[in-house]
MDTraj code that builds the backbone (N, CA, C; nanometers):
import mdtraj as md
import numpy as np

residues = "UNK UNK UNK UNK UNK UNK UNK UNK UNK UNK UNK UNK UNK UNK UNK UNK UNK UNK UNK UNK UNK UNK UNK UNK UNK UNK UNK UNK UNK UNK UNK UNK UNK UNK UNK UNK UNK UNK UNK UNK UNK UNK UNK UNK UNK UNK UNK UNK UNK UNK UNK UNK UNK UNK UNK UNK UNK UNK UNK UNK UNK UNK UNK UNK UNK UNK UNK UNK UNK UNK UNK UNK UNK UNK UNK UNK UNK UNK UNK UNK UNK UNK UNK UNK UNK".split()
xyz = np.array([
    [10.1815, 10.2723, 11.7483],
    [10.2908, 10.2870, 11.6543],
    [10.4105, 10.2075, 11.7045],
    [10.4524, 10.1080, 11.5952],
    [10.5548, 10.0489, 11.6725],
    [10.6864, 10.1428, 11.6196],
    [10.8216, 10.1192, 11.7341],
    [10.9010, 10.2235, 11.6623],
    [11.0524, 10.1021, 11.6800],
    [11.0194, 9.9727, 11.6626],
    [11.1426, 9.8503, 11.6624],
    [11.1182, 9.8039, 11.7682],
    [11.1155, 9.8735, 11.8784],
    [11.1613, 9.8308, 12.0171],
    [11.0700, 9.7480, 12.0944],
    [10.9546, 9.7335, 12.0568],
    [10.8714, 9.6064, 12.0529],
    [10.7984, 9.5293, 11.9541],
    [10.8420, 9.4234, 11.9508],
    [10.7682, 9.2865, 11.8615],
    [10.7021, 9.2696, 11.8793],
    [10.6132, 9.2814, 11.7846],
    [10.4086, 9.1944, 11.7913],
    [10.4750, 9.0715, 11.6712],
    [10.4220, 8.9549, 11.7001],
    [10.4476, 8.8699, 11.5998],
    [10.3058, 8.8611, 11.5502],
    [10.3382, 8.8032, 11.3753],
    [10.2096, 8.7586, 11.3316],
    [10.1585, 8.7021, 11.4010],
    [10.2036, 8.5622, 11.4607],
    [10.1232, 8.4612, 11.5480],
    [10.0387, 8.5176, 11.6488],
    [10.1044, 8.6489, 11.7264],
    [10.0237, 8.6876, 11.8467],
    [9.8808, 8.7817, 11.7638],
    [9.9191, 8.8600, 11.6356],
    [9.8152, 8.9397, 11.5679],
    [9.7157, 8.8101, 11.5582],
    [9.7225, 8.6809, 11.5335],
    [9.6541, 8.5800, 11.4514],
    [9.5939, 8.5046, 11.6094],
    [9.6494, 8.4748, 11.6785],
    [9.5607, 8.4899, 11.8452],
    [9.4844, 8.5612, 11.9036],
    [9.5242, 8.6785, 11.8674],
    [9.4227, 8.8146, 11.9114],
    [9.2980, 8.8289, 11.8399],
    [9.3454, 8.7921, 11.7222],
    [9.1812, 8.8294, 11.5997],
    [9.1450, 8.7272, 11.5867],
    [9.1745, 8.5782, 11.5683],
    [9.0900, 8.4780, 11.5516],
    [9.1184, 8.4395, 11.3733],
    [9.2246, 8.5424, 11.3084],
    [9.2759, 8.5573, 11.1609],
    [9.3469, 8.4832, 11.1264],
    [9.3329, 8.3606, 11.0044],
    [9.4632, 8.2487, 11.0137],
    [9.5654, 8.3634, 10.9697],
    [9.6935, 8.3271, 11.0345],
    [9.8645, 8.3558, 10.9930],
    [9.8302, 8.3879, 10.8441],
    [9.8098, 8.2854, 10.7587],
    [9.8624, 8.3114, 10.6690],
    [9.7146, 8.4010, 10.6126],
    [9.6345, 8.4278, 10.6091],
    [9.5535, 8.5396, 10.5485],
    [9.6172, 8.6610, 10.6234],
    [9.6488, 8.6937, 10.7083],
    [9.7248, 8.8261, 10.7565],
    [9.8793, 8.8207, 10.6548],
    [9.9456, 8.7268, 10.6196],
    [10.0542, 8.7302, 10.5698],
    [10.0388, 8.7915, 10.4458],
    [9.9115, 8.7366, 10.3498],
    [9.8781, 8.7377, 10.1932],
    [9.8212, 8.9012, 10.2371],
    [9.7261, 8.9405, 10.3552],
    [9.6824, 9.0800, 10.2748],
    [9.7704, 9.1872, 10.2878],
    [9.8902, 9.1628, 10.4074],
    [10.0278, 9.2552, 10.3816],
    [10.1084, 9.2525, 10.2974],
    [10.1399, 9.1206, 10.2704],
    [10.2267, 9.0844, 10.0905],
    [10.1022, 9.1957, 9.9821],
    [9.9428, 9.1544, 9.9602],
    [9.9070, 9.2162, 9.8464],
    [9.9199, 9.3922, 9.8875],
    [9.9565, 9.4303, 10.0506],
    [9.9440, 9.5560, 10.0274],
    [10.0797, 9.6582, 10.0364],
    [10.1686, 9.5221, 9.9958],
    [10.3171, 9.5724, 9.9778],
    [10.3990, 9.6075, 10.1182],
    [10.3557, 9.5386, 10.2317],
    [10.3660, 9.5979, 10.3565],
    [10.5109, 9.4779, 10.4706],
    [10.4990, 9.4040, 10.3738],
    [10.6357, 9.2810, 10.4302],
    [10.7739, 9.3573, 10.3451],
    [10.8553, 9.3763, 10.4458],
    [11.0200, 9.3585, 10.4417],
    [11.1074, 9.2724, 10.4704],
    [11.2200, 9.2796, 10.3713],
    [11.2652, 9.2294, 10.4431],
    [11.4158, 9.3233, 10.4764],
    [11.4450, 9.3062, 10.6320],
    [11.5228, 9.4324, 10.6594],
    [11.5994, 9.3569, 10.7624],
    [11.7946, 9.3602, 10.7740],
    [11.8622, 9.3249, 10.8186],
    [11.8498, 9.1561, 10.8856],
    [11.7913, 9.0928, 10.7823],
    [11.8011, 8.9198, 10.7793],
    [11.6599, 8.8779, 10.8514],
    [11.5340, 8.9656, 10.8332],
    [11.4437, 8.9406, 10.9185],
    [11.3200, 8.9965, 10.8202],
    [11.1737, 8.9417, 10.8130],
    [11.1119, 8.9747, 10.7208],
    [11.0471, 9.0834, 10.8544],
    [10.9614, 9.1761, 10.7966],
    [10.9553, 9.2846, 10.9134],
    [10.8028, 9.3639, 10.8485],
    [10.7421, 9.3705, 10.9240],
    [10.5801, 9.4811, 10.8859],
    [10.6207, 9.6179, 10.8294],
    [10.6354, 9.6951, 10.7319],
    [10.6706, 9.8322, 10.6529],
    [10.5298, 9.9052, 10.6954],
    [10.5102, 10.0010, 10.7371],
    [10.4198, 10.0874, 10.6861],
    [10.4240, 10.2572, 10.6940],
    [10.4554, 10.3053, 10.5933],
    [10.4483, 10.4075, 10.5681],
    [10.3500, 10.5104, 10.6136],
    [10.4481, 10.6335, 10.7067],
    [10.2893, 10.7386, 10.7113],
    [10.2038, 10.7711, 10.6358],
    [10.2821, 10.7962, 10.5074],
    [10.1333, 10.8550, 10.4108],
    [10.0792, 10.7619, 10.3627],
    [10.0988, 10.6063, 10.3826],
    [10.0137, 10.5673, 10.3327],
    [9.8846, 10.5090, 10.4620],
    [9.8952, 10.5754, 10.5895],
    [9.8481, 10.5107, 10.6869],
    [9.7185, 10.6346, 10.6802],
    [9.8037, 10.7710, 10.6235],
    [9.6845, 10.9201, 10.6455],
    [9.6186, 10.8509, 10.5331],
    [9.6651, 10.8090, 10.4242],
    [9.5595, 10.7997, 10.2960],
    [9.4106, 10.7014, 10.3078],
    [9.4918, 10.5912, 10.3869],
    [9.3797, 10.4828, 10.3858],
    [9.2602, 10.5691, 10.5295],
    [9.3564, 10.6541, 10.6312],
    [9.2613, 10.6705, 10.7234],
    [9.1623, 10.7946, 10.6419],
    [9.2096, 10.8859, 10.5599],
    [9.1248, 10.9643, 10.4791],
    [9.0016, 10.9158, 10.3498],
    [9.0488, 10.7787, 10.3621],
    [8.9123, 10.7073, 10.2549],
    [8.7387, 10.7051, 10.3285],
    [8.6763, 10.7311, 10.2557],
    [8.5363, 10.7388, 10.3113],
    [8.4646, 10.6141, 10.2452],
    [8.5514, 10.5211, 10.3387],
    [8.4600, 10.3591, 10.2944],
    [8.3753, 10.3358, 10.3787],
    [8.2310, 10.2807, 10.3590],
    [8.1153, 10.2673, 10.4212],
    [8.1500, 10.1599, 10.5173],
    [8.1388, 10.1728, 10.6218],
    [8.1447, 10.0557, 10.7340],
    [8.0618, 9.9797, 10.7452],
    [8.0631, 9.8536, 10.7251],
    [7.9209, 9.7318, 10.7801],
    [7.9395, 9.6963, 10.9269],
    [7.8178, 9.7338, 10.9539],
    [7.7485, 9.7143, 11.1264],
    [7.6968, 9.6631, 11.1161],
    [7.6676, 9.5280, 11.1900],
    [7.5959, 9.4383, 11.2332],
    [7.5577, 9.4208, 11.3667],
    [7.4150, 9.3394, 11.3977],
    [7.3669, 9.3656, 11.5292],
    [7.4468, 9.2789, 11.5682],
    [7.5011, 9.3156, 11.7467],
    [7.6207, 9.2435, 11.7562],
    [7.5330, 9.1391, 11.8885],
    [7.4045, 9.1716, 11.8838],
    [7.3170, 9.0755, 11.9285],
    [7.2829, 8.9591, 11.8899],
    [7.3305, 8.9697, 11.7487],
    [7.2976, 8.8406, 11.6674],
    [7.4451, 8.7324, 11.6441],
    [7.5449, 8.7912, 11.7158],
    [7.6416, 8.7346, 11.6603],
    [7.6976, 8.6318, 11.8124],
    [7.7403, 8.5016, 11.7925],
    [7.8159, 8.4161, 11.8591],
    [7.9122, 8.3950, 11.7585],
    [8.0062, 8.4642, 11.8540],
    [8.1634, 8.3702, 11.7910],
    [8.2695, 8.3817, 11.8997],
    [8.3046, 8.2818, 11.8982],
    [8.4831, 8.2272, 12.0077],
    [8.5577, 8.2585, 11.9334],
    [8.7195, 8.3537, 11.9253],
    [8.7710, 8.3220, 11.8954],
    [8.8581, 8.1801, 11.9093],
    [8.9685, 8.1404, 11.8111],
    [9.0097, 7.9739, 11.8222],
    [9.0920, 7.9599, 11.9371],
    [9.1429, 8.0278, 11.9562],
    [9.2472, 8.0050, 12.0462],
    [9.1387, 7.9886, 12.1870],
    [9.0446, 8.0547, 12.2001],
    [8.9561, 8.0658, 12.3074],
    [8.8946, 7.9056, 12.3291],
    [8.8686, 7.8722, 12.1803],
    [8.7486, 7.7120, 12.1717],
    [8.8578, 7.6356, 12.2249],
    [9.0375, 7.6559, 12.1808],
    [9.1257, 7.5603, 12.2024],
    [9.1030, 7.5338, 12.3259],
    [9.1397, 7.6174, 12.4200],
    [9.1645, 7.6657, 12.6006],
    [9.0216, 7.5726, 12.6344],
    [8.9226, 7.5875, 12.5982],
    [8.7920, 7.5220, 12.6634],
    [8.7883, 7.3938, 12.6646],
    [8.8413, 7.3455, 12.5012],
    [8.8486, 7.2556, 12.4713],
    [8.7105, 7.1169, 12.5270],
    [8.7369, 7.0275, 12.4488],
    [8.6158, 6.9075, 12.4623],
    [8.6401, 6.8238, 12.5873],
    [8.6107, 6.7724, 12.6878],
    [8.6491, 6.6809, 12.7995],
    [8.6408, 6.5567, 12.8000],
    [8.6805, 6.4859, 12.7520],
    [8.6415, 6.3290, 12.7480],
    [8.6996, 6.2024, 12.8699],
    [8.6082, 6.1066, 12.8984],
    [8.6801, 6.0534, 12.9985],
    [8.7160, 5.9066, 12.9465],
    [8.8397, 5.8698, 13.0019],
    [8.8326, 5.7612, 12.9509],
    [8.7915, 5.6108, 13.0179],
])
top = md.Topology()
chain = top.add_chain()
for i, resn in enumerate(residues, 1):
    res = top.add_residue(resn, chain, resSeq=i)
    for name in ("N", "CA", "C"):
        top.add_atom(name, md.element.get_by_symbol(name[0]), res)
traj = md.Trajectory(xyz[None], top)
């Protein structure tokens, strides 16, 4: 729970998950969740609407996580290609 006193920026949410910026931007804009509050656009989220979504009984997709390769980008960046010249 953030309570002001520390900043997560989009950019660092969008490093962490591998999520472009702007698809994290569009599904908080469609879920009404951007402010803007004392000259700064800012993440809103309401308790009841945090109990409501955690009280939905949406089916989770599991996948074998045996089958899955993926880097996040920021990870492929850091490795990056080596070329000599």
């Amino acid at each position: 729970c953030q309570t002001g006193e520390e900043n997560v920026q989009i950019k660092d949410i969008s490093l962490m998950t591998g999520i472009k910026t702007e698809d994290i931007i569009s599904t908080l804009q469609s879920l009404n969740m951007i402010r803007f509050w004392k000259g700064q656009h800012v993440v809103f989220v309401m308790q009841d609407f945090l109990k409501k979504y955690m009280a939905q009984k949406k089916k989770i997709r599991l996948c074998d996580s045996n089958c899955l390769t993926w880097t996040p980008h920021a990870e492929r960046k850091k490795g990056g290609s080596s070329t000599s010249d």
